[in-house]
NUMI-132942 format. One record per residue (C-alpha): residue number from 1; residue in one letter; x, y, z. Coordinates in nm, 4 decimals, m for minus. Layout:
BEGIN
   tikol   dotor       east      north         up
     NUM       a          X          Y          Z
...
This chain:
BEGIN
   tikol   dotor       east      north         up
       1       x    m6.8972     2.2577     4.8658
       2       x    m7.2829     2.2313     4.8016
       3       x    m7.5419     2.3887     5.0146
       4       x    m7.9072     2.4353     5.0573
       5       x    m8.0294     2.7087     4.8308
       6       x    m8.2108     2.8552     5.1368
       7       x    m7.9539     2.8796     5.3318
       8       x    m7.7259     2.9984     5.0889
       9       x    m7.9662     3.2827     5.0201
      10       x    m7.9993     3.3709     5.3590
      11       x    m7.6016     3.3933     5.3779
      12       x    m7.6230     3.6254     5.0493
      13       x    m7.7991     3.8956     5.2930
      14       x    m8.1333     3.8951     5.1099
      15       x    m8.3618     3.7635     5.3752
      16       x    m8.4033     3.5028     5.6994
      17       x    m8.4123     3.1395     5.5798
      18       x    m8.7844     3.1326     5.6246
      19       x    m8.8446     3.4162     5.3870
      20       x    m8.6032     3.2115     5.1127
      21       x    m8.8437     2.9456     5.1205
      22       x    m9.0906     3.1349     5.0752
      23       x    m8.9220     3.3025     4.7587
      24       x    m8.8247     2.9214     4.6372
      25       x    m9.1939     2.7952     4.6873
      26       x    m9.3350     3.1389     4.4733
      27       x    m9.0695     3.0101     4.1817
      28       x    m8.8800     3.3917     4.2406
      29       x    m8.5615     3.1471     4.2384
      30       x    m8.3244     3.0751     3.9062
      31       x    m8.0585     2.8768     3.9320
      32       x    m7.8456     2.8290     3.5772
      33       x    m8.1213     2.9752     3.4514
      34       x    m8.3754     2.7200     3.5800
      35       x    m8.6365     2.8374     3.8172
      36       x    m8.6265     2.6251     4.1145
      37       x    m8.9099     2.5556     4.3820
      38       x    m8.7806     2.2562     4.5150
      39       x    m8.6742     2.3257     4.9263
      40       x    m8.3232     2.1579     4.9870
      41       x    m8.2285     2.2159     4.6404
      42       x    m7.7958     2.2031     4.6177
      43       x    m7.6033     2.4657     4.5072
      44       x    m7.2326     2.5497     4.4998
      45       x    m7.0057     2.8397     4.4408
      46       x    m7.0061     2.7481     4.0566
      47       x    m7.3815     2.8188     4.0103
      48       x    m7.5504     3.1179     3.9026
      49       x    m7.8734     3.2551     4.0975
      50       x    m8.0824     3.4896     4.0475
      51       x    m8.3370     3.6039     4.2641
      52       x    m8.6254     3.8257     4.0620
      53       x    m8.3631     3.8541     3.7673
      54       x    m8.0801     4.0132     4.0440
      55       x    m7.8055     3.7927     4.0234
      56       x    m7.7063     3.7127     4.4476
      57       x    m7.3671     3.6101     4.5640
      58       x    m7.3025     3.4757     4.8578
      59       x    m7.1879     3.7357     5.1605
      60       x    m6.9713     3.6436     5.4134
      61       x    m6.9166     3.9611     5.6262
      62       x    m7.1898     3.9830     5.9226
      63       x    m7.2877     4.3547     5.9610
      64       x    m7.5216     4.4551     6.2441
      65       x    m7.6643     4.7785     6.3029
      66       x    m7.8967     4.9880     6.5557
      67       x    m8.1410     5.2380     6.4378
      68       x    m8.3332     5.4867     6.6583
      69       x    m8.6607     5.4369     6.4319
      70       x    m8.8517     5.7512     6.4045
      71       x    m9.2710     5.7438     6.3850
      72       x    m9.3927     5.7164     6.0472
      73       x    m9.1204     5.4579     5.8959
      74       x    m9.2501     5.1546     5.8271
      75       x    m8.9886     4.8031     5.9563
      76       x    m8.9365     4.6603     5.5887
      77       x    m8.6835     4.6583     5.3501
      78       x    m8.9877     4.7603     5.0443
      79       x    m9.3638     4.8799     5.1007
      80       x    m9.5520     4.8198     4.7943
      81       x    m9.8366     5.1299     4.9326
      82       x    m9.5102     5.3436     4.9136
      83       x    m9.4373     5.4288     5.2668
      84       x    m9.0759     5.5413     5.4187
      85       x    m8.8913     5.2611     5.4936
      86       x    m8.6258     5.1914     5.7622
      87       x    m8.4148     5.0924     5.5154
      88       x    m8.4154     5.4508     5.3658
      89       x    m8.2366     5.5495     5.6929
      90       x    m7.9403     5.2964     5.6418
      91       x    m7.7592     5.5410     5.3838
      92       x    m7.4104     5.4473     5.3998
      93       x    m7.4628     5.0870     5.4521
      94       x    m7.3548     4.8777     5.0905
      95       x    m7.4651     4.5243     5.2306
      96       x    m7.8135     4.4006     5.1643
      97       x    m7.9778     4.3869     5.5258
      98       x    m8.3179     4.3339     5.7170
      99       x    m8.4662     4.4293     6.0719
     100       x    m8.4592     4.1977     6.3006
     101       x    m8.8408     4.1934     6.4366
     102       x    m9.0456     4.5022     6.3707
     103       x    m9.1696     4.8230     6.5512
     104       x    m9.5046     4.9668     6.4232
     105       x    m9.5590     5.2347     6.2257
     106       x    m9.6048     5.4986     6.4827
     107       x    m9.3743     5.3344     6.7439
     108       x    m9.0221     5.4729     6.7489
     109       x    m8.7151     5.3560     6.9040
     110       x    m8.4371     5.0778     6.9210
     111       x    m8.4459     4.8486     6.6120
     112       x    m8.1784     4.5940     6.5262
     113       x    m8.0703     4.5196     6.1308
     114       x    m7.8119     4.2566     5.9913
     115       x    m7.7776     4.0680     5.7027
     116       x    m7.6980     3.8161     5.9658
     117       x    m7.9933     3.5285     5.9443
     118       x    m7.9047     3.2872     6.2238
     119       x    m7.9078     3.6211     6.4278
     120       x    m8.2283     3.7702     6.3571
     121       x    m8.4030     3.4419     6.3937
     122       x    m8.1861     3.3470     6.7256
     123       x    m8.3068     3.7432     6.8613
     124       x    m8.6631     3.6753     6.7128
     125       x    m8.7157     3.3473     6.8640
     126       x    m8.9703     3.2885     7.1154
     127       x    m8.8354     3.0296     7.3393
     128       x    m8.6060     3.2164     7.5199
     129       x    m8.7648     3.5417     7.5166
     130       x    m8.5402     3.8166     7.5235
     131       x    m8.6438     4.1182     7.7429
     132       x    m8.7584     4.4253     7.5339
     133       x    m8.8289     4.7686     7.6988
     134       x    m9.0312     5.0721     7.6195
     135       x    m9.1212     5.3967     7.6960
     136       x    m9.5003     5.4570     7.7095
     137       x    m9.7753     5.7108     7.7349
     138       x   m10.1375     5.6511     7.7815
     139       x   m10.3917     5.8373     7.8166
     140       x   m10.5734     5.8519     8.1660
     141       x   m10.4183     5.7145     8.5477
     142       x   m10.2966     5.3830     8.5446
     143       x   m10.3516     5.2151     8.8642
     144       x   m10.1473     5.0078     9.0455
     145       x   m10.4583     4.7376     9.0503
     146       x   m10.4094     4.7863     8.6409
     147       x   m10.0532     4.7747     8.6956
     148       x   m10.0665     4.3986     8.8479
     149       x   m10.3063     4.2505     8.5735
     150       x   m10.0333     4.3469     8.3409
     151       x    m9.7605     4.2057     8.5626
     152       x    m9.9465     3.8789     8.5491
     153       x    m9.9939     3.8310     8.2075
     154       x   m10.3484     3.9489     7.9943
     155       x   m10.5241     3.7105     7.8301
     156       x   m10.5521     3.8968     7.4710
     157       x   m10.7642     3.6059     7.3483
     158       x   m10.5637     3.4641     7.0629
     159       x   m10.2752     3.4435     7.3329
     160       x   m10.1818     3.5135     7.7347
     161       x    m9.9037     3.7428     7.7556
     162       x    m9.5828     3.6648     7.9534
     163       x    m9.6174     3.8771     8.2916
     164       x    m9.4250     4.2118     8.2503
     165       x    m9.2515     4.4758     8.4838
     166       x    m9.4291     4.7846     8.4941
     167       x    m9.1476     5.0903     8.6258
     168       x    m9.1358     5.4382     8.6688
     169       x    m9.5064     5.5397     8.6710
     170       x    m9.5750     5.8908     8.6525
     171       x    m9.9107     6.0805     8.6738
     172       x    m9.8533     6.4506     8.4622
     173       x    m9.9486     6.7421     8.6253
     174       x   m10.3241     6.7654     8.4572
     175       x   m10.4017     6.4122     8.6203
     176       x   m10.4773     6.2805     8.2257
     177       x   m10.2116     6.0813     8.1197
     178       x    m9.9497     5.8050     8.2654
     179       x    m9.6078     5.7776     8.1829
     180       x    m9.4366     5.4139     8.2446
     181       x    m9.1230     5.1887     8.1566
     182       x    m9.2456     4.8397     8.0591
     183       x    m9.0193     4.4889     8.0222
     184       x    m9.1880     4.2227     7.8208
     185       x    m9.0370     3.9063     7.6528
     186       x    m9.2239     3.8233     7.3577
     187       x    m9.2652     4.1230     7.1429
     188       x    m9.6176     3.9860     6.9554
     189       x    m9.7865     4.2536     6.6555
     190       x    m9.8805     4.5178     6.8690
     191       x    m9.8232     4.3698     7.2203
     192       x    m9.7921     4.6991     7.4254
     193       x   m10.0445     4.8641     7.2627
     194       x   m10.2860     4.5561     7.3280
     195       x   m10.1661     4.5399     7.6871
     196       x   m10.3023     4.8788     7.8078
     197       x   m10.6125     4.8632     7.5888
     198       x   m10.6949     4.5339     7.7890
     199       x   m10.6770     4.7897     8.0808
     200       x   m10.8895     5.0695     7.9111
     201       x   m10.5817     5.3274     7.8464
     202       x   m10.5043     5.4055     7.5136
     203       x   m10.1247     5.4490     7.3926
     204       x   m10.0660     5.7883     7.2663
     205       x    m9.6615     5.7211     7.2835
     206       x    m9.4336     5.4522     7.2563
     207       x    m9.0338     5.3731     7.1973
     208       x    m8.8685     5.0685     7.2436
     209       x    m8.5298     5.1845     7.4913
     210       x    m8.3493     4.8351     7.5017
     211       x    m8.3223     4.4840     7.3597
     212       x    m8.1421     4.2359     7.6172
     213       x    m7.8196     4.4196     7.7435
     214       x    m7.8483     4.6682     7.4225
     215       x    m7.9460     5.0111     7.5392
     216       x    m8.0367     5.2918     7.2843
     217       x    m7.7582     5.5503     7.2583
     218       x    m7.8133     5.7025     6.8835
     219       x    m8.0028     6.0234     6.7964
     220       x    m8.3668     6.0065     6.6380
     221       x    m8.3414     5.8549     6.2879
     222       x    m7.9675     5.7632     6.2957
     223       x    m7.7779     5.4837     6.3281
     224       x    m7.4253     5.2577     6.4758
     225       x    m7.2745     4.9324     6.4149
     226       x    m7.2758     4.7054     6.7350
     227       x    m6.9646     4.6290     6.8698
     228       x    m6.8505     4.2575     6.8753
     229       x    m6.9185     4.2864     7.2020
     230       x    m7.2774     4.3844     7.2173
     231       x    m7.3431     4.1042     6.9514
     232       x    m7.1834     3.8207     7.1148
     233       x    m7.3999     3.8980     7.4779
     234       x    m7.7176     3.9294     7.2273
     235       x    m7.6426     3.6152     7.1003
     236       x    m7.5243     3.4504     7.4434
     237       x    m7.8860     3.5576     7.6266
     238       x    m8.0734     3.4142     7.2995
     239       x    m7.8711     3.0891     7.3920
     240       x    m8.0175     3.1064     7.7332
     241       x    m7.6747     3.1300     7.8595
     242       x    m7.6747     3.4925     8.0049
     243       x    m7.9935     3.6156     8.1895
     244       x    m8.1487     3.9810     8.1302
């Protein structure tokens, strides 16, 4: 049976259908020893691709993982300046995988991985907006006049966020910093962090707790396989066909 060669890559585990395009279009693709750069190219199981010289068979078996990301990992499967990786942190897993989204470099917290590509672009996706939470510190009293902008939505200038919920504010004891809960839906570069500098408080902390219904339940730089469960409501609120 023939298939796109993006699509078949994606299947293999080595990146989202997107990013195989993008490999095809560089000319990083051989097939039989040809390099291909043609999108919608057909392949079957009798051909022979390589990808960089790495010969890549096709990988049935969806794997997805959580990872409590520590600070000072950076969400890619390479870094060409040399930084940790979350990948580094995925020890015992065999299959090639990816993150699903990204977390900064000094945000920790819940990241998803899979080899799965319909997944991570269904959980990436915009449209429905799944809701995201974190943990956050700023610097300085957030007000509860601050606290509405943000619930409205802040125009950032290349975009207007979503409104978010602002929960659980908490003034420490020194009156100089704010602790908070916030629920957003879109997840931009940097979002949070953008938020509250809109608002004149600077992030000192932040950890992402929970994607849709997925909580995080894993120590600091370790890792689980979702249950079948947890992936099927993921997928089912990405649909639109659950609500949280």
């Amino acid at each position: 049976m023939e298939e796109r060669l993006q699509k078949y890559l994606s299947q293999s585990g080595i990146s989202s259908r997107r990013e195989a395009e993008e490999m095809i279009k560089r000319g990083e693709v051989k097939v039989n020893g040809v390099v291909i750069t043609e999108l919608g190219y057909k392949v079957n199981s009798e051909d022979i691709i390589e990808v960089l010289g790495e010969r890549i068979t096709k990988q049935e078996n969806k794997v997805y993982y959580m990872l409590n990301k520590p600070t000072g990992y950076i969400s890619s499967t390479k870094d060409e300046n040399g930084r940790k990786t979350i990948i580094s942190l995925m020890k015992y897993v065999d299959q090639r995988i990816y993150p699903v989204g990204r977390l900064d470099y000094d945000t920790s917290g819940l990241i998803l991985l899979t080899n799965d590509s319909s997944f991570k672009e269904m959980i990436e996706s915009p449209t429905i907006g799944i809701e995201k939470e974190y943990h956050v510190k700023v610097d300085g009293l957030l007000r509860k006049i601050e606290s509405k902008r943000l619930e409205k939505g802040i125009d950032l200038g290349d975009y207007k966020t979503k409104p978010a919920k602002i929960l659980n504010v908490k003034y420490n004891d020194e009156l100089t910093s704010t602790t908070l809960d916030i629920i957003i839906k879109e997840g931009k570069n940097r979002e949070v962090r953008n938020l509250f500098s809109s608002v004149n408080h600077k992030v000192k902390s932040l950890k992402r707790t929970r994607i849709g219904n997925l909580r995080l339940d894993v120590p600091n730089g370790t890792y689980r396989p979702l249950k079948p469960h947890e992936v099927k409501l993921l997928k089912l609120l990405a649909l639109g066909k659950i609500k949280k």
